[in-house]
N, C-alpha and C positions, 0 to 999 in steps of 0.2 A: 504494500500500500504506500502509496506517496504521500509526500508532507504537504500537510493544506494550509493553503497560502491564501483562499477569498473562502468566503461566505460559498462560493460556485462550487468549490473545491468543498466544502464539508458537506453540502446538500447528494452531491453525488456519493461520495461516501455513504450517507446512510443509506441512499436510495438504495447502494450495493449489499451492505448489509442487510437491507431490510426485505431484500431477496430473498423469497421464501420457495423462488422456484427450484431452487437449484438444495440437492442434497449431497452431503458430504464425499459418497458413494460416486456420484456424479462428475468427479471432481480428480485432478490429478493431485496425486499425494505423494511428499518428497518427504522423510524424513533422514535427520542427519544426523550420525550419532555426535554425542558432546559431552562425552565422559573425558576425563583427565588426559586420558591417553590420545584421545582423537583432539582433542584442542591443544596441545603440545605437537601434534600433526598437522595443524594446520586446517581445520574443521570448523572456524569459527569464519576465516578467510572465504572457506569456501561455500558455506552457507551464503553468506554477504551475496559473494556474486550471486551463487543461481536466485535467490530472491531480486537483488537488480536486476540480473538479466531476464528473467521470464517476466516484471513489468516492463521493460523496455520493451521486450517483443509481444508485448499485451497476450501472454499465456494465464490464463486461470489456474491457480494452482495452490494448494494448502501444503506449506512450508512448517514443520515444525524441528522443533529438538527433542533429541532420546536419549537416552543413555548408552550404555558399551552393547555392541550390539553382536559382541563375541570375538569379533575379526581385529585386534588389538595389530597383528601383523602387515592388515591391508590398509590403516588408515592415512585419509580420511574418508568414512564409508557414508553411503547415501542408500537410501533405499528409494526406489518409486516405485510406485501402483497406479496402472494408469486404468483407467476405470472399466470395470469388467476383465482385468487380467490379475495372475499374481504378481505380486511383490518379487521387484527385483532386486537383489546390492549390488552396488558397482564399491572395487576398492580403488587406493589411490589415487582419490577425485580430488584434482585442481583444478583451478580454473582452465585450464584447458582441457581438461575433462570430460569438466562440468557443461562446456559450450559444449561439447559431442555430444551428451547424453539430453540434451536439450534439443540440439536441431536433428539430431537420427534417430534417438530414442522416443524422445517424448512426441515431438512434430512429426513422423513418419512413420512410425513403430518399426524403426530396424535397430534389431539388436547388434550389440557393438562388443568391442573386446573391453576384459578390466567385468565384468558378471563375475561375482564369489557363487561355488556351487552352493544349492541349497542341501543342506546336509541335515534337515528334520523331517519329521513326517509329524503329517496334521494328526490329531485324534481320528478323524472319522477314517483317514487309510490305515491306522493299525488292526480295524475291526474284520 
């Protein structure tokens, strides 16, 4: 979200807020871990960008922070979900990365190198 500078600028703001069309689900989902080890990595940098960058290229997209998100070896690690798929991690995400995983990833759905294997199984596939 941008910094509101008129009266123009706050009213929009809520209007987006006050969007009740749109559900979280609906929504591209990045989280980035921000545990000790990943912000010593350089995790806090890299959140930054991809929050500027996908407003600059007016992407919708819900940005948060998590904790260690196990891969202590690959940081700094990000996850995206991009709506109706599973969750992916990319490791070693810098801003230059992060623009990949932005305009191939997110913009086109082409998977890219730097995906950490997913190494759990859900509840409902142990049954």
């Amino acid at each position: 979200m941008g910094k509101i500078k008129t009266l123009n600028d706050l009213h929009k703001t809520r209007d987006k807020l006050n969007d009740k069309s749109k559900h979280p689900g609906d929504l591209i989902q990045i989280k980035v871990a921000m545990a000790t080890c990943c912000i010593a990595s350089g995790s806090k940098e890299t959140m930054n960008y991809i929050v500027d960058e996908l407003e600059k290229r007016n992407i919708e997209a819900i940005v948060t922070q998590t904790g260690c998100m196990g891969y202590c070896y690959a940081e700094p690690t990000v996850e995206v979900t991009l709506p109706g798929k599973e969750p992916v991690v990319f490791g070693y995400v810098d801003a230059k990365k992060a623009d990949e995983i932005i305009e191939r990833y997110i913009k086109n759905g082409e998977l890219i190198e730097g995906i950490i294997p997913v190494n759990y199984q859900n509840i409902d596939e142990t049954k």
